[in-house]
N, C-alpha and C positions, 0 to 999 in steps of 0.2 A: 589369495590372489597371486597371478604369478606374473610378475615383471621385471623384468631387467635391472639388475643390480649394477651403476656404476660406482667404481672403488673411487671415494674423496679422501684424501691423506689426512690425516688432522693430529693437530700439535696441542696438544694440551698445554697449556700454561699455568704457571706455580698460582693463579688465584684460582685455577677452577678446582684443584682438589677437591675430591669429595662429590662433586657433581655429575651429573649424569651425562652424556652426550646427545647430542636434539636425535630424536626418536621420532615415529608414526604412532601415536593414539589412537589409531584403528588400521585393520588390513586395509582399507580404501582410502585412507588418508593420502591427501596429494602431498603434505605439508610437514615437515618437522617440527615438534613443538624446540624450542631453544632455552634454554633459563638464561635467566640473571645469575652475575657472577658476581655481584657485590650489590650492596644496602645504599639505597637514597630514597628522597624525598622526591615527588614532581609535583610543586605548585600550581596552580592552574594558571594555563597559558604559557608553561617554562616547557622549556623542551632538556635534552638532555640524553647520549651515546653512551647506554647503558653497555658493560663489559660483560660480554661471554665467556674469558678465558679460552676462548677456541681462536685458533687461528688453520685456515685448510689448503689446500692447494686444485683448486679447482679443475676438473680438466681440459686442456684447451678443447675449444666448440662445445664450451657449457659455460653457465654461470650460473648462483645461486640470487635466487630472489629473495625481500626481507620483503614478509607480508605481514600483516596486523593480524593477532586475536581475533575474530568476534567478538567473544561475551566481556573484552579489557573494551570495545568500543561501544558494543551497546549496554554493559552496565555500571560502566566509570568515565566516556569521552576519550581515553588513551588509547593511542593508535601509533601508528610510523606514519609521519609526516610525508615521506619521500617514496610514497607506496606505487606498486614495488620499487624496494632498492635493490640496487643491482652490487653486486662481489663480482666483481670480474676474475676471469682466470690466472691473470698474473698478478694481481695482490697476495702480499704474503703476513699481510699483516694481524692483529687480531681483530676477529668480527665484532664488530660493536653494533648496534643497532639503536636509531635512533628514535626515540619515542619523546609525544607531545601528549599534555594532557589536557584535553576540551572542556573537562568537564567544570564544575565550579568547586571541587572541593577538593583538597590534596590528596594524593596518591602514593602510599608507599610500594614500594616496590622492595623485594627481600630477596637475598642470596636465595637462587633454588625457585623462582617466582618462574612458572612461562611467564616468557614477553611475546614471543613473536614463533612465525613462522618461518622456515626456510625451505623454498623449493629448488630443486636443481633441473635447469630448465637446459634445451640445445639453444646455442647461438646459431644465429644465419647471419652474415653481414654482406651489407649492399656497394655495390660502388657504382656511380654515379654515371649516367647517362646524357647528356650534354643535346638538347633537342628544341629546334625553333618553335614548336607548338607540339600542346598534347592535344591525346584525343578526347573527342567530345563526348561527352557523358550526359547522361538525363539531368542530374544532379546538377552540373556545370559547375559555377563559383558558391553555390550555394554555403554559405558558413553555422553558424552557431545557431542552433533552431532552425534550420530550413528545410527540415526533413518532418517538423512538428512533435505531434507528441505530448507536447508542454503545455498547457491552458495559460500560465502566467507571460508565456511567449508571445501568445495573441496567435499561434496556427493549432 
């Protein structure tokens, strides 16, 4: 597949030795896999900002997003709580990523373990329109369930 390669800086840290950097697991992969850069335990219902040893420099009009595994949620309940999480471009710090674990049994997690994904997405940012009334829409105020869908919603 051929797509646009943007160059992200990235600073290896004295715990990531030895580790690989987050990589594509397939040509069509949207997502880099990321490892664990150090050894814990996650209890169930503990959460916990597992260490990458990476730290990047994102480039402005992008950020990186921190998305969940699949098979860490549908075969253990471990996920990233704050999905996606957003690395904005002027953090410089190390990426840690935060994972919770659903499931009912402890989770270890081991240096070199994928945790997560990271995708590098464009920013767009908004600013703000100041306006006595908006327009009317079919939808209108409609909120949470008002478009249906849901049986337990009652539409």
């Amino acid at each position: 597949m051929d797509r646009p390669a943007i160059p992200v800086p990235v600073k290896r840290l004295p715990h990531f030795e030895g580790l690989e950097l987050p990589a594509y697991a397939t040509e069509g992969a949207a997502g880099m896999d990321v490892l664990a850069a150090e050894d814990m335990t996650l209890a169930p219902g503990a959460r916990h900002a597992v260490a990458t040893g990476l730290a990047v420099a994102i480039p402005q009009g992008f950020e990186i997003q921190v998305r969940p595994r699949s098979g860490l949620a549908l075969k253990h309940g471990v996920t990233v709580p704050n999905t996606p999480g957003t690395i904005d471009s002027d953090y410089r710090g190390e990426l840690k990523v935060i994972m919770i674990n659903h499931g009912n049994a402890v989770f270890e997690i081991r240096r070199g373990d994928r945790i997560a994904q990271l995708v590098l997405a464009p920013v767009t940012q908004a600013t703000w329109l100041k306006v006595d009334e908006l327009d009317e829409t079919e939808r209108g105020e409609g909120g949470f369930g008002s478009t249906g869908g849901v049986v337990s919603l009652g539409n």
